[in-house]
C-alpha distance (Angstrom), angle and dihedral (degrees) to the residues before:
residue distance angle dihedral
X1 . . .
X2 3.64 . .
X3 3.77 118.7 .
X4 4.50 113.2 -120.2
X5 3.81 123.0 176.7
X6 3.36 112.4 -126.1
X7 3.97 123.5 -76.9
X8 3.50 90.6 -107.5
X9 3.42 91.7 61.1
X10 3.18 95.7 40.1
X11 4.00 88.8 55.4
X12 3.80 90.9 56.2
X13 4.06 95.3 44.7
X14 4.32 75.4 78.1
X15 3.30 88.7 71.1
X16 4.21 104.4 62.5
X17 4.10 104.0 -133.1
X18 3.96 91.1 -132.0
X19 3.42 98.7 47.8
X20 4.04 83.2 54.8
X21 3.55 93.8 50.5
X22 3.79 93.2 47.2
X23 3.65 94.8 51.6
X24 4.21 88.0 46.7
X25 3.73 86.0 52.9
X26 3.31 92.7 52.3
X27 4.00 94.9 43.0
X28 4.15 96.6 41.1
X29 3.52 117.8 129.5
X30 3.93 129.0 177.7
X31 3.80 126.4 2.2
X32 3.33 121.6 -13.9
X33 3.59 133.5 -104.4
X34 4.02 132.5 -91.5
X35 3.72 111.6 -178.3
X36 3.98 97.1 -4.9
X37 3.91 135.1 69.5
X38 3.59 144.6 -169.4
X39 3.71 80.8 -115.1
X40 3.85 99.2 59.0
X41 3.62 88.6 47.1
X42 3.95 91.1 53.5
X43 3.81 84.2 45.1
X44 3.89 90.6 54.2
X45 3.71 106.7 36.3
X46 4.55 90.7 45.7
X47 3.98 85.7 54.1
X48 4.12 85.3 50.2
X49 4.12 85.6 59.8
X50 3.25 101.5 42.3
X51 4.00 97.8 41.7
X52 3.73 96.2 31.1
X53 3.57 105.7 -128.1
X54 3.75 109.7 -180.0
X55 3.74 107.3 -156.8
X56 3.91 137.4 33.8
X57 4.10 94.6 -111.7
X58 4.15 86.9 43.1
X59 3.34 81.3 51.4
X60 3.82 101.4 55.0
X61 3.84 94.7 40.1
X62 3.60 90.0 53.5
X63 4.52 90.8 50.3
X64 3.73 86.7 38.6
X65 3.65 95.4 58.3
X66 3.88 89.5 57.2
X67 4.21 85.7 47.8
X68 4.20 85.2 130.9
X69 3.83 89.9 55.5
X70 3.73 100.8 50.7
X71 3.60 95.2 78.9
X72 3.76 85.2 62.9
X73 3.73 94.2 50.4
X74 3.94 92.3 44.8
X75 3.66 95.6 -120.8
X76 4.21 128.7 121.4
X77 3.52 125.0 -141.4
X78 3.73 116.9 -88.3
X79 3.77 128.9 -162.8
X80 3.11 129.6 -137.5
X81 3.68 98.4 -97.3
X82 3.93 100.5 39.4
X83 4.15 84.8 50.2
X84 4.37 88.9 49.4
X85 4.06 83.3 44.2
X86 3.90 90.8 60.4
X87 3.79 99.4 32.2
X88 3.93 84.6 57.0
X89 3.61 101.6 39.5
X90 3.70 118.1 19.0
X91 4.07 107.8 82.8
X92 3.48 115.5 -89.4
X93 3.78 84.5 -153.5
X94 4.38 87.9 89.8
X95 3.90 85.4 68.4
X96 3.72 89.4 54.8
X97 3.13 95.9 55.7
X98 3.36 102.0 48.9
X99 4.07 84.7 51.4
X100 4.30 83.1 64.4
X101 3.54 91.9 51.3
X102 3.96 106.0 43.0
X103 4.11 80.1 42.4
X104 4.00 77.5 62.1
X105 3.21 96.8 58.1
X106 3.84 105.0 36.7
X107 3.78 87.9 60.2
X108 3.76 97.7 63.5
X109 3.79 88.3 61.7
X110 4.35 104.9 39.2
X111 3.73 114.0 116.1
X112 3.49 120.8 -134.5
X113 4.17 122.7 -69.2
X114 4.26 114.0 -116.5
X115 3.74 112.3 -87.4
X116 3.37 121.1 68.5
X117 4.17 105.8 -123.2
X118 3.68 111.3 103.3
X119 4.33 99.7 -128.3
X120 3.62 109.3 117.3
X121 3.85 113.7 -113.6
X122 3.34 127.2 -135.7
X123 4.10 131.0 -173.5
X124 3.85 112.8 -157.7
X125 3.80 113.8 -162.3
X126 3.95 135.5 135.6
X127 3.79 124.5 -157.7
X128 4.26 128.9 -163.1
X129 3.88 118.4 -106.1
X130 4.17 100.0 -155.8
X131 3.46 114.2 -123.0
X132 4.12 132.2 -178.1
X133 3.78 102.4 -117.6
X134 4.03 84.7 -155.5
X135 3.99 82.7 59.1
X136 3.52 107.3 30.7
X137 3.97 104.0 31.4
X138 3.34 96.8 162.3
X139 3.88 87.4 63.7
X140 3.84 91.4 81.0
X141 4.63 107.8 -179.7
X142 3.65 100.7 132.1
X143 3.90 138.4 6.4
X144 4.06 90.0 -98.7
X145 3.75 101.7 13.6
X146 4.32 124.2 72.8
X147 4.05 118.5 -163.0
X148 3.83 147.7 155.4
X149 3.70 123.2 -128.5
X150 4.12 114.7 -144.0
X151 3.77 99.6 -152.5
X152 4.51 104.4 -163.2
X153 3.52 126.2 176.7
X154 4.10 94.8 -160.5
X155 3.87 117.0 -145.7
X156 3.70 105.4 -144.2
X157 4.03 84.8 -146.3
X158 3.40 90.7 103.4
X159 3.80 105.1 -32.4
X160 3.62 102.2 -75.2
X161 3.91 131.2 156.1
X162 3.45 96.4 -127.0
X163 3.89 90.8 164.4
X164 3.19 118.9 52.1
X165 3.84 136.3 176.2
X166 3.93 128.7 155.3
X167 4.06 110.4 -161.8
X168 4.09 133.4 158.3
X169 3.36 121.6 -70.5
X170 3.56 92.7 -103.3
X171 3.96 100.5 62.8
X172 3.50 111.5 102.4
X173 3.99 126.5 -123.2
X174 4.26 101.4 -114.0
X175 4.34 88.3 41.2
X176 4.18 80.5 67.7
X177 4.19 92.3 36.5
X178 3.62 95.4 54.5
X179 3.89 91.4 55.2
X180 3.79 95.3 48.5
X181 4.04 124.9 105.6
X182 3.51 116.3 -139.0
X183 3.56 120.9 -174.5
X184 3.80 113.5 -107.5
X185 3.86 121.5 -87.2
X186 3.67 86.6 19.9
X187 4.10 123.1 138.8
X188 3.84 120.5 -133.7
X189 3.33 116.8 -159.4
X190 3.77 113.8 -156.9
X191 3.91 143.4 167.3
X192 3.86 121.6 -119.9
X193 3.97 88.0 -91.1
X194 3.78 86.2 86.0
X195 4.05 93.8 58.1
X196 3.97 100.0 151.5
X197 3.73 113.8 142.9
X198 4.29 92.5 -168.6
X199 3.82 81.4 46.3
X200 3.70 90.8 58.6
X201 3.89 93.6 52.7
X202 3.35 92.3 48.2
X203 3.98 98.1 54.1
X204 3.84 78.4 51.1
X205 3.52 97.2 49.9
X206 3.89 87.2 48.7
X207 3.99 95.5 54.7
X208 3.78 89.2 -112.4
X209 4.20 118.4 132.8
X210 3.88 113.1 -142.4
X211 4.30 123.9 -168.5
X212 3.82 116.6 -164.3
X213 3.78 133.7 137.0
X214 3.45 129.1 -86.7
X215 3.82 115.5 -97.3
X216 3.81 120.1 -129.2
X217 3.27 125.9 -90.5
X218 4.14 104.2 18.6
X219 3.60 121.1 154.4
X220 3.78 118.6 -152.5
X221 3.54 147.0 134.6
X222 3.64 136.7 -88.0
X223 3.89 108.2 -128.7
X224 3.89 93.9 166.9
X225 3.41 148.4 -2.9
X226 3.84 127.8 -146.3
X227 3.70 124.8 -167.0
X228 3.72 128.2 -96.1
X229 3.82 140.3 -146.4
X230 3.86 97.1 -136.5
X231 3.55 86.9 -172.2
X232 3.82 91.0 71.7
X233 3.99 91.7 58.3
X234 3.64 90.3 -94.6
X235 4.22 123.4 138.0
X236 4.02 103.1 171.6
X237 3.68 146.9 0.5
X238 4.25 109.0 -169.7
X239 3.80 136.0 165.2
X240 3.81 101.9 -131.4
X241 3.66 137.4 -175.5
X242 3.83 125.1 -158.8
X243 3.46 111.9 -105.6
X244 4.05 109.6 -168.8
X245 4.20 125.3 104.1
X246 3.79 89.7 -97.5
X247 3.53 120.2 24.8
X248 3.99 93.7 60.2
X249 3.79 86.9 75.3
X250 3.68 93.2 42.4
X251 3.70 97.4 47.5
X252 4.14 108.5 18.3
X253 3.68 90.4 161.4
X254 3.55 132.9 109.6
X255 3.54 111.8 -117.5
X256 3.84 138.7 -179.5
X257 3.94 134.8 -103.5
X258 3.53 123.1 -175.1
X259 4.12 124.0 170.9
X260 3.41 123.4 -143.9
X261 3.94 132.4 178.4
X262 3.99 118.5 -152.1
X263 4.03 107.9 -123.7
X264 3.69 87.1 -149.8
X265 4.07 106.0 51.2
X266 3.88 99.1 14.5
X267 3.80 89.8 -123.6
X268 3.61 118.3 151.6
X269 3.86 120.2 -144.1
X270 3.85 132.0 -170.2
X271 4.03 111.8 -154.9
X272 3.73 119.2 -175.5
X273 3.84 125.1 -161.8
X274 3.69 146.9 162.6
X275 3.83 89.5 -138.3
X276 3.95 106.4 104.7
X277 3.58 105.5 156.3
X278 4.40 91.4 70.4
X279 3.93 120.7 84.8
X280 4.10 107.6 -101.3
X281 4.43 87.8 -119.7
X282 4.32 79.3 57.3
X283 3.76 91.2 51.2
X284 4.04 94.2 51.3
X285 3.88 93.5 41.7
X286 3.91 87.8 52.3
X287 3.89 92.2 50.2
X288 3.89 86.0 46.2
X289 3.87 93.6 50.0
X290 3.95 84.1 57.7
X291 3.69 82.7 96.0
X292 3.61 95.3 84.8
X293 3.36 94.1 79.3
X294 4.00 98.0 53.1
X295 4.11 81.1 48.2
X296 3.92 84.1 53.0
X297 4.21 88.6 53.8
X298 3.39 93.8 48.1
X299 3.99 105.8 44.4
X300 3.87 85.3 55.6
X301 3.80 94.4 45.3
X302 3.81 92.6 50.2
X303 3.55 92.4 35.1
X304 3.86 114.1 35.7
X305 3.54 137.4 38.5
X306 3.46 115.4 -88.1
X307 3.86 112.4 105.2
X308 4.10 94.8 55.0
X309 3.85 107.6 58.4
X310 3.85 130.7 -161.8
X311 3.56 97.9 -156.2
X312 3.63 134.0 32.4
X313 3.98 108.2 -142.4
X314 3.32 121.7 90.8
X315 3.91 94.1 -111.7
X316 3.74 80.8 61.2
X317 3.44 100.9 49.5
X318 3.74 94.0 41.7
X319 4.16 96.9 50.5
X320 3.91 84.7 47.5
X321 3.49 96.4 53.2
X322 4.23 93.3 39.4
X323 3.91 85.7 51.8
X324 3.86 89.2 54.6
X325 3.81 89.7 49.0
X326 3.79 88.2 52.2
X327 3.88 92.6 51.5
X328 3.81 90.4 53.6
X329 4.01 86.6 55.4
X330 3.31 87.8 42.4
X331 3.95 95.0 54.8
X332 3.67 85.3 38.4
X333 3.49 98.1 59.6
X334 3.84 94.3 52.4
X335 3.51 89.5 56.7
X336 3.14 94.4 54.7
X337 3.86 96.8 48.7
X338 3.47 97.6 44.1
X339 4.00 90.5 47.1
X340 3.76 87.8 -151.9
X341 3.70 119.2 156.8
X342 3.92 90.7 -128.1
X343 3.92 116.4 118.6
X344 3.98 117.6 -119.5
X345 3.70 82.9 -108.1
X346 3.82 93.2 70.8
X347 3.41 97.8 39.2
X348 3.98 90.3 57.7
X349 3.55 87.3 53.5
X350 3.78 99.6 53.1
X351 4.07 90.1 41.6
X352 3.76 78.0 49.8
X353 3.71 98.7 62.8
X354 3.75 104.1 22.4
X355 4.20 93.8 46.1
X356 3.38 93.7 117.5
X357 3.59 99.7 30.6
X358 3.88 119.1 113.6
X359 3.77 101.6 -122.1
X360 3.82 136.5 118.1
X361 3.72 108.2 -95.2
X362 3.98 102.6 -140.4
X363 4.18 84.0 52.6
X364 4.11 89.5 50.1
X365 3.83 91.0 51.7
X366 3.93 92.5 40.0
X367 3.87 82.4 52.9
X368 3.74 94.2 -125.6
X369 3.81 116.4 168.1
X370 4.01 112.9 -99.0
X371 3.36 111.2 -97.6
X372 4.30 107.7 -119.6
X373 3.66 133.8 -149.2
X374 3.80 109.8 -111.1
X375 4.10 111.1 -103.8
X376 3.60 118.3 -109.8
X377 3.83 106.4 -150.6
X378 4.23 87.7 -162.2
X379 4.04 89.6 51.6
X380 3.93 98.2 68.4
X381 3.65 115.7 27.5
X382 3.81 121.2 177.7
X383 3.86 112.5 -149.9
């Protein structure tokens, strides 16, 4: 029987030991260390995600009782209070990092997203991590309420964050958009939150196509209309300019709106774009496809750690939630690779219950049977 390390190992041989030293180098702050590393902490907090321990001492017990393996996995024991002492004060900036360069590597492998023109697409959304303002005080949102906002700018190429920005609760959605660079002749799809008129010109200006709704009430102008198959769910499709005192000069453009109404709910929606060249159905199904990217904040919610913390700084809070993020590329990457139809979903759950098994970790996610030792009838004898 061949020998295999086990999948937890076999999970962290992804991310190349040097390169992680390098990038700790880099990111080091403060004394250095005696019996604990940046390494053992990455080796402690990952296995947190992907087993979902809930607490810092649950946590511990659960690495400790795998003491014998740690060897293997290059990592030493931590305590309690020497892992809190580098959660709170080693830079959480190292896990960042290493977010930019397994992002690297995931995108050699994505497949292609669902519609068949060859612009990348983007979705740009944020959602609020809850915080306890009497715990987290730093976290300022509102006058009784602390949060995080996870800013993502979601590559339909295989669902990947490819933007990625983590700000207080308070910072609002288009202050994040306007400082993003998309890649030219890109789309960005986009909810009403990112309402910005200037912005719009400026995506323009830049060669890069943007889809969002229409915000309520705009006045404009109907330059043109174009004909519609109503059968397809579609109402309209107009060349508009902006008609009030002020937003002519921000947004001088002509830009498109197309109505559609959903078979399924009866909803109407109003989309507006500066992409003329796609068919109006096109323009709808991208807005609708936006939904990735509230999938994407919900799988990690439900399925990482980041709405329980173990520490209460914001270095804490920050490496926790980076850590996550590297997980989901993590995850991502063996789906990828082992171009299995499984969700990410399943594959979490079978890391989850075979990490510390000793199998090969293409076979686990293949499903193959586990390979057994044969039985020596003279080895156990029952008397």
């Amino acid at each position: 029987m061949s020998h295999h390390n086990t999948v937890f190992s076999q999970i962290l041989k992804l991310v190349p030991r040097h390169e992680f030293e390098t990038l700790a180098k880099a990111h080091h702050k403060g004394r250095s260390f005696r019996t604990a590393s940046r390494w053992s902490q990455f080796v402690c907090l990952s296995m947190a995600q992907l087993t979902g321990r809930n607490s810092l001492r649950d946590m511990i017990e659960n690495i400790s009782a795998q003491a014998h393996r740690l060897y293997h996995l290059g990592s030493a024991k931590l305590s309690r209070s020497n892992l809190s002492r580098i959660n709170e004060d080693k830079p959480y900036t190292l896990y960042e990092a290493l977010f930019s360069q397994l992002l690297k590597r995931c995108q050699g492998h994505v497949p292609q997203h669902q519609f068949t023109f060859k612009n990348a697409l983007y979705s740009l959304d944020a959602s609020t991590i809850d915080l306890c303002l009497s715990m987290f005080p730093w976290a300022k949102f509102r006058s009784t309420k602390g949060a995080v906002k996870l800013h993502v700018g979601l590559n339909h190429q295989g669902y990947l964050p490819e933007f990625v920005t983590i700000t207080e609760g308070n910072v609002a959605d288009i202050t994040i958009g306007r400082i993003l660079e998309f890649p030219k002749e890109s789309i960005v799809v986009m909810d009403r939150g990112y309402n910005d008129h200037l912005w719009y010109k400026r995506l323009t200006q830049k060669g890069i196509f943007f889809v969002t709704r229409l915000k309520k009430p705009e006045k404009y102008r109907v330059i043109e209309r174009h004909a519609v198959d109503k059968a397809t769910g579609l109402t309209s499709d107009q060349t508009i300019r902006f008609v009030s005192k002020d937003k002519p000069y921000k947004c001088p453009i002509p830009l498109r709106r197309i109505g559609y109404r959903d078979r399924d709910t009866g909803k109407h929606y109003v989309f507006l774009t500066n992409n003329f060249d796609l068919p109006a159905k096109i323009i709808a199904d991208i807005y609708k496809s936006r939904w990735q990217v509230e999938l994407f904040f919900k799988w990690i919610k439900q399925n990482l750690k980041i709405k329980s913390f173990i520490g209460t700084s914001k270095n804490a809070v920050m490496t926790q939630i980076w850590i996550a993020l590297c997980m989901y590329l993590l995850i991502a990457f063996l789906k990828f690779q082992s171009k299995l139809k499984k969700s990410m979903q399943q594959i979490l759950r079978l890391l989850q219950l075979n990490l510390f098994e000793k199998r090969d970790l293409m076979a686990l996610l293949r499903g193959d049977p586990p390979t057994t030792k044969r039985f020596d009838s003279n080895q156990m004898v029952l008397v």
